[in-house]
PAZAPA-4460 file (N, C-alpha, C; in steps of 0.05 Angstrom, whole numbers, plus 32768, in hexadecimal, padded with zeros to 4 digits):
% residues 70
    n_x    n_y    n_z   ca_x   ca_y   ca_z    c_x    c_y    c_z   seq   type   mol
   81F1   7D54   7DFB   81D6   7D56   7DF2   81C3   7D5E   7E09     1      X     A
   81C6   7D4E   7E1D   81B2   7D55   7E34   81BD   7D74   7E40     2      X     A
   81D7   7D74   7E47   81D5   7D94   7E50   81D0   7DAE   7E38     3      X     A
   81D2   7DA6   7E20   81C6   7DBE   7E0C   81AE   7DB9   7E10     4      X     A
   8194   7DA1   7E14   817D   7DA2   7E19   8174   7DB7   7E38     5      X     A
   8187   7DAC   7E49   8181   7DC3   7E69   8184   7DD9   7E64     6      X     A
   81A3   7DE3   7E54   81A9   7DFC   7E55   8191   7E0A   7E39     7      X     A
   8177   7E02   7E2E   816C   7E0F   7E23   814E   7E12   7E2F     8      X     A
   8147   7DF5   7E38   8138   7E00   7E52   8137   7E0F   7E66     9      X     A
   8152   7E19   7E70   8159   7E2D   7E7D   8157   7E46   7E73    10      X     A
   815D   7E44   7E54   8161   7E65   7E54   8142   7E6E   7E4B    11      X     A
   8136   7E53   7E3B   810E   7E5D   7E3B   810D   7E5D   7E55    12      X     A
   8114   7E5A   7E69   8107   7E5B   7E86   810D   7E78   7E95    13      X     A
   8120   7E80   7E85   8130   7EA1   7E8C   811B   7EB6   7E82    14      X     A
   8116   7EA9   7E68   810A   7EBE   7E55   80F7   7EC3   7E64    15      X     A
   80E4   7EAE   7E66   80C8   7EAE   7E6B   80C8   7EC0   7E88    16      X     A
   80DB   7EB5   7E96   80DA   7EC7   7EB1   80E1   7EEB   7EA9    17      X     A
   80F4   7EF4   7E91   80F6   7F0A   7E93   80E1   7F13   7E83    18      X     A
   80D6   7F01   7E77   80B5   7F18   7E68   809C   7F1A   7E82    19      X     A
   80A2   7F07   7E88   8087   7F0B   7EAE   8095   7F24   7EB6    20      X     A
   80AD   7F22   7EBB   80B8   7F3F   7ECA   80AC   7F58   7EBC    21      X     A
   80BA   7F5D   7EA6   80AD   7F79   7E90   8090   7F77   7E8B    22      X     A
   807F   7F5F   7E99   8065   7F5E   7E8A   8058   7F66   7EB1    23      X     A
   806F   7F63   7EC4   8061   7F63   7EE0   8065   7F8A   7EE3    24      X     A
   8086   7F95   7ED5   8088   7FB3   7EDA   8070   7FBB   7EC8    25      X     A
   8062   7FBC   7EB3   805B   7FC4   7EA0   803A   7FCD   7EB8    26      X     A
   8032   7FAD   7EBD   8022   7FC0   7ECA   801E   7FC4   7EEA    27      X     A
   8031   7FCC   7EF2   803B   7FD9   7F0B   803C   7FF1   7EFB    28      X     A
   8047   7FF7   7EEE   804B   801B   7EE1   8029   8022   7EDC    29      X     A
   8016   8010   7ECD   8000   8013   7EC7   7FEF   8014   7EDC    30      X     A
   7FEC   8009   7EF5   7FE5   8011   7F0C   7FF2   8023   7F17    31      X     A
   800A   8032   7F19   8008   8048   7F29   7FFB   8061   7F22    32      X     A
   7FF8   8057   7F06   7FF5   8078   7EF5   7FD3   8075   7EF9    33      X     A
   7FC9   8060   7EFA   7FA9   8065   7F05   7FAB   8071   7F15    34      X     A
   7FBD   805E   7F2D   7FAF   806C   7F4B   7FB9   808A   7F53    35      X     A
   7FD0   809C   7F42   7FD9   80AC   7F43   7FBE   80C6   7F3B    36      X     A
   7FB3   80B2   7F26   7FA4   80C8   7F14   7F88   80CB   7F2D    37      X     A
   7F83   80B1   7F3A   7F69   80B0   7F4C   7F73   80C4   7F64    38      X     A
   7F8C   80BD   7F66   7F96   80D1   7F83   7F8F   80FC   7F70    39      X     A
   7F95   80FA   7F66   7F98   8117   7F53   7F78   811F   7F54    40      X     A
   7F68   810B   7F52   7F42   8111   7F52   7F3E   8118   7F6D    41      X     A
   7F46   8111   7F7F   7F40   811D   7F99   7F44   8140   7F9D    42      X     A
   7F31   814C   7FA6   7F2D   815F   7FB2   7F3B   8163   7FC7    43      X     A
   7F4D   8179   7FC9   7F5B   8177   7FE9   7F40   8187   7FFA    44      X     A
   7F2D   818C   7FF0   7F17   8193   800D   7F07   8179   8013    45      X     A
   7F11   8165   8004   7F00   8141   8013   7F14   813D   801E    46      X     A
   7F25   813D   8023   7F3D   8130   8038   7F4D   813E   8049    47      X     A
   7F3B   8131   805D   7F42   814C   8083   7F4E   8135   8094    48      X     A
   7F58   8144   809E   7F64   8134   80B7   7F53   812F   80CB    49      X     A
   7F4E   8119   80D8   7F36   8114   80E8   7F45   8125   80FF    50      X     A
   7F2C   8131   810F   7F37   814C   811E   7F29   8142   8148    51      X     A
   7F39   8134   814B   7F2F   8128   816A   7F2B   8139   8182    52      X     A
   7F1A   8140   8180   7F10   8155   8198   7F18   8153   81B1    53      X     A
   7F32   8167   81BC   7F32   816B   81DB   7F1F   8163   81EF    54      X     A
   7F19   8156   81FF   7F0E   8153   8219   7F16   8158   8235    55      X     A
   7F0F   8170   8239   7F1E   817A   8256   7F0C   8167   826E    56      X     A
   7F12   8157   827E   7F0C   815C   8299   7F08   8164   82AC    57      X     A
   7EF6   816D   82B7   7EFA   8178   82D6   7F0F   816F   82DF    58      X     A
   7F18   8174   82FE   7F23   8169   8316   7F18   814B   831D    59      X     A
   7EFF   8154   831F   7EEF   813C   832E   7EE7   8123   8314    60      X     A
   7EEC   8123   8302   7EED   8110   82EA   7F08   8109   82F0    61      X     A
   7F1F   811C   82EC   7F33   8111   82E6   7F3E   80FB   82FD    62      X     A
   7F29   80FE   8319   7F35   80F6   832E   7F23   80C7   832B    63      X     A
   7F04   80E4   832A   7EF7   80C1   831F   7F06   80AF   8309    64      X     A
   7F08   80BC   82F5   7F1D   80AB   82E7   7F31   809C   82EE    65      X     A
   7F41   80A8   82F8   7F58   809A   8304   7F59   8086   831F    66      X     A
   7F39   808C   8328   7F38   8078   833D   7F29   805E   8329    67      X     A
   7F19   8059   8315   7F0E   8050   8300   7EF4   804C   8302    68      X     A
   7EF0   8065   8313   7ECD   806B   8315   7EB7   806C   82FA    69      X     A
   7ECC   807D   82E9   7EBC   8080   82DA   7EC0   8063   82BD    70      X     A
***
């Protein structure tokens, strides 16, 4: 009697865990397809690569520098 009582609490305890699962993919699928559709709204002329500007040195910088003049 007592283990047909566990072994049915166990298997409501299975179930319940596999409907969270199909109810957790369900919307994992439903959030990607937003953020897919928000990625798709972007303009590829709003998204640049931040572009870091060369800075040459003189001699005499590169020398202050390295002594930590500057």
């Amino acid at each position: 009697m007592k283990q047909q009582q566990s072994l049915r609490r166990l298997q409501n305890e299975l179930n319940t865990l596999k409907s969270e699962n199909e109810l957790g993919d369900k919307k994992n699928e439903e959030l990607k397809k937003i953020l897919s559709e928000q990625i798709k709204k972007f303009k590829p002329e709003d998204i640049k690569n931040t572009i870091t500007p060369e800075i040459k040195y003189t001699l005499w910088e590169r020398i202050k520098k390295a002594l930590g003049i500057i």
